[in-house]
N, C-alpha and C positions, 0 to 999 in steps of 0.2 A: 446669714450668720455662718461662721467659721466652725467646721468641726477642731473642737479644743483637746480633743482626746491625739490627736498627730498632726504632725508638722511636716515641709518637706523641708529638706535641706541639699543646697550645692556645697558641693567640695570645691577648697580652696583653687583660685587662679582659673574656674570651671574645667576642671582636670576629670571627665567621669562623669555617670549620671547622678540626676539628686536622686536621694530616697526618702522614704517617708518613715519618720522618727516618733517614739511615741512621747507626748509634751509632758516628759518629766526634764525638771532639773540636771538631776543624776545621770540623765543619759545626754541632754542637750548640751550641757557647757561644756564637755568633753569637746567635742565636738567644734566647739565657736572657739575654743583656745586653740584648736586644730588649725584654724584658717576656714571652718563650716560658715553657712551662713545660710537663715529662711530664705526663703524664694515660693514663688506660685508656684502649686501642682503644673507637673507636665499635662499637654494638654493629652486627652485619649483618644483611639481609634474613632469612636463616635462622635466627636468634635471636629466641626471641618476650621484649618487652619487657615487663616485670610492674612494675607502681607499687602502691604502698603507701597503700592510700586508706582508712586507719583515722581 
């Protein structure tokens, strides 16, 4: 399950890192009118990252 208490969010055109939003309204749709939009957590130092080089 999803922690519902924050979001992440990228900037439009992915111009910039995402950050993590707290899931209110009042701050998210600011933001989605902006050109924002959800996306997965970036992944962390602890997380080994795997590409698909077929």
């Amino acid at each position: 399950m999803t922690d519902a208490t924050h979001v992440w969010m990228k900037p439009p055109f992915g111009l910039g890192e995402p950050k993590e939003v707290e899931a209110k309204p009042e701050l998210i749709v600011p933001l989605m009118n902006a050109g924002w939009s959800q996306c997965d957590p970036p992944a962390s130092n602890d997380e080994e990252v795997t590409e698909d080089v077929r």
